[in-house]
C-alpha positions as protocol buffer text, in pm:
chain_id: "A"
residue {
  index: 1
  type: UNK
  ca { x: 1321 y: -8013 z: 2066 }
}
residue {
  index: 2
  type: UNK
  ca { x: 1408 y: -7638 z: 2197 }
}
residue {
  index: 3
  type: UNK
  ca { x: 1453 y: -7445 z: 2486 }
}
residue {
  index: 4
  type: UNK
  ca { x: 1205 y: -7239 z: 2582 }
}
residue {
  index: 5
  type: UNK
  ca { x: 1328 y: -6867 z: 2745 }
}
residue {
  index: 6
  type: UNK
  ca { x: 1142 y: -6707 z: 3059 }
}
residue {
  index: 7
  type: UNK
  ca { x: 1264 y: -6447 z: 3250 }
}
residue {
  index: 8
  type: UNK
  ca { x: 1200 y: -6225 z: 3596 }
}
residue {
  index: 9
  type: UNK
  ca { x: 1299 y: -5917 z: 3668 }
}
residue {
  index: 10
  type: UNK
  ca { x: 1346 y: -5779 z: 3987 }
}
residue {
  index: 11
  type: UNK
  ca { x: 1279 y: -5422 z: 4019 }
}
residue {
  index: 12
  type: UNK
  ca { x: 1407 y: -5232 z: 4364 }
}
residue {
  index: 13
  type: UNK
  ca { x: 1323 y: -4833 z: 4436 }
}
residue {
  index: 14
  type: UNK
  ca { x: 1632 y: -4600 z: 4434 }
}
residue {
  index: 15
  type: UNK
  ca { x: 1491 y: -4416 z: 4742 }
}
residue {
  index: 16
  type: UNK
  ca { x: 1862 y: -4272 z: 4799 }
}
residue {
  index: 17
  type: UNK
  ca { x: 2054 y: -4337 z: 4497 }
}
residue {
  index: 18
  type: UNK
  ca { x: 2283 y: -4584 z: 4669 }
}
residue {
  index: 19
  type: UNK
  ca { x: 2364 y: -4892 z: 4642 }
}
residue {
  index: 20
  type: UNK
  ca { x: 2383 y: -5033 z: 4965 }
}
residue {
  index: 21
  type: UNK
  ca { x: 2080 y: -5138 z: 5075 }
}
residue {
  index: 22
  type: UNK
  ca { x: 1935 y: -5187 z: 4774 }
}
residue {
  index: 23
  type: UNK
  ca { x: 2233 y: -5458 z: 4658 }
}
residue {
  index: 24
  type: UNK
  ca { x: 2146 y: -5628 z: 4938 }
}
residue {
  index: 25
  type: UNK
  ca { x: 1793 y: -5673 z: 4873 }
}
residue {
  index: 26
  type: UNK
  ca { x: 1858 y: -5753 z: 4532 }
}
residue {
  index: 27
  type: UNK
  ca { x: 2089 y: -6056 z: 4648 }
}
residue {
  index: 28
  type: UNK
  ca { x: 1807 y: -6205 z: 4875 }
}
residue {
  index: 29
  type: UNK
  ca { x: 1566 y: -6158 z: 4645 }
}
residue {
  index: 30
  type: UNK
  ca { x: 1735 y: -6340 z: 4338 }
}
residue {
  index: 31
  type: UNK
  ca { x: 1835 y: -6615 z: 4540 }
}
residue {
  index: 32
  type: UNK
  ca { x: 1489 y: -6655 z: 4628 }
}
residue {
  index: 33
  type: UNK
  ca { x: 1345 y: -6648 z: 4305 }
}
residue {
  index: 34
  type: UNK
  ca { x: 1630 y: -6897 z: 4134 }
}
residue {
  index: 35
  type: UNK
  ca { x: 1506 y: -7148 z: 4427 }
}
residue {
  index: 36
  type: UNK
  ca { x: 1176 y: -7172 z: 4361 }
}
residue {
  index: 37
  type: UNK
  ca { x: 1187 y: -7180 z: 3945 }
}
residue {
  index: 38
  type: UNK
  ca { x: 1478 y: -7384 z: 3914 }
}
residue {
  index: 39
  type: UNK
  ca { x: 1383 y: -7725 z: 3931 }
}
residue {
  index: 40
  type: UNK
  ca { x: 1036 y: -7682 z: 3883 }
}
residue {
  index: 41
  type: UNK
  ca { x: 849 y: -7853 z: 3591 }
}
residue {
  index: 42
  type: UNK
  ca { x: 519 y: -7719 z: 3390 }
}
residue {
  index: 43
  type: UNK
  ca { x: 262 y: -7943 z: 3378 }
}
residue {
  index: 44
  type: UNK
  ca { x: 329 y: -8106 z: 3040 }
}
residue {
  index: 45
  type: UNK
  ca { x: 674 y: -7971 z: 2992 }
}
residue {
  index: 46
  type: UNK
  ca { x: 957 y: -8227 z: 2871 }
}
residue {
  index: 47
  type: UNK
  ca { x: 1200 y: -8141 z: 3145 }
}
residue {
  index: 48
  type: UNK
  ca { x: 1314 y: -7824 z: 3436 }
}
residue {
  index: 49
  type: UNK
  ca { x: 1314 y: -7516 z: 3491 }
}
residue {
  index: 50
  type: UNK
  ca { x: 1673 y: -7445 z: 3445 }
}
residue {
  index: 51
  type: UNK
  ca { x: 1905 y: -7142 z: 3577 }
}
residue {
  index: 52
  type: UNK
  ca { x: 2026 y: -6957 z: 3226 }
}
residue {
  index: 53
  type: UNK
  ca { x: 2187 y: -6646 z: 3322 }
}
residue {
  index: 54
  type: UNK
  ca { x: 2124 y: -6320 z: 3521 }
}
residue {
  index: 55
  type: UNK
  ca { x: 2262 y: -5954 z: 3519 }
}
residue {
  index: 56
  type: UNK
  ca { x: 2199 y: -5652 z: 3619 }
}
residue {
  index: 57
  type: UNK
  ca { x: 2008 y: -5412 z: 3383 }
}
residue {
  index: 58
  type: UNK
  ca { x: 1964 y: -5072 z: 3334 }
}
residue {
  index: 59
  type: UNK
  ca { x: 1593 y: -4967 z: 3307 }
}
residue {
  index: 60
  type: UNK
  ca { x: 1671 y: -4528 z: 3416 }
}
residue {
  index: 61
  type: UNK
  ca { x: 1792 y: -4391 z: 3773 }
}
residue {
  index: 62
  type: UNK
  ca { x: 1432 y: -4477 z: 3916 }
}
residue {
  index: 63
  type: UNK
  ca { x: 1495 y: -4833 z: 4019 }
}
residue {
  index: 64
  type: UNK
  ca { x: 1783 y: -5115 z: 4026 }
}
residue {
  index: 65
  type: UNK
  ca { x: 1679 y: -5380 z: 3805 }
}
residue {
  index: 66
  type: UNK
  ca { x: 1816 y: -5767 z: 3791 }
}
residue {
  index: 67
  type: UNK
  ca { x: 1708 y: -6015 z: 3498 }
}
residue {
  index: 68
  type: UNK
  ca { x: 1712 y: -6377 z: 3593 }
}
residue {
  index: 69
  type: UNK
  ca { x: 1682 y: -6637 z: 3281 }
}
residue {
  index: 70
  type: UNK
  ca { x: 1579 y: -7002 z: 3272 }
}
residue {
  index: 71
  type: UNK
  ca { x: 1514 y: -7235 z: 3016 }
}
residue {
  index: 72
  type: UNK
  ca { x: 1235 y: -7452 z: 2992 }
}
residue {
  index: 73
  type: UNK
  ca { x: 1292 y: -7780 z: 2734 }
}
residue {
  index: 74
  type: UNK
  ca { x: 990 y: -7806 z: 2481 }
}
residue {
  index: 75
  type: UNK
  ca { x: 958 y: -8028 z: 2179 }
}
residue {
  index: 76
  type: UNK
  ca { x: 786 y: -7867 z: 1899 }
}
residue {
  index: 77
  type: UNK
  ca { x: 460 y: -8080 z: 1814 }
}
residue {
  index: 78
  type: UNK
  ca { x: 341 y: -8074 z: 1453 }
}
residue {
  index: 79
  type: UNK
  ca { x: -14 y: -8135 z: 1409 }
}
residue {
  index: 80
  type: UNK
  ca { x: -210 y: -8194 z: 1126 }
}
């Protein structure tokens, strides 16, 4: 068995080049995406969707970016 990784990123415009705003639409929009992928189960997966990590990234001064990881368990099928 393994984990399988996935991740969403969340890109927001720097408009102004501040923070304000933007940090708060970053917020609403991770919680958001963390509660409708964690928990939820592929069709044929062997378990969740489950919360790994998330950070902010730097992708250049054009946008505030925020990674969100989850793992997905998988069993590695040999077939021959």
């Amino acid at each position: 068995s393994f984990d399988d990784v996935v991740a969403v990123v969340i890109l927001v415009p720097d408009p102004n080049k501040g923070l304000g705003r933007q940090s708060a639409t970053i917020d609403d929009l991770r919680g958001a995406v963390i509660e409708a992928v964690a928990g939820w189960m592929p069709d044929g997966a062997m378990g969740a969707c489950q919360l790994l990590r998330g950070a902010m990234i730097n992708l250049g001064g054009a946008a505030l970016a925020y990674q969100i990881e989850f793992t997905i368990p998988d069993q590695l099928r040999i077939t021959s």
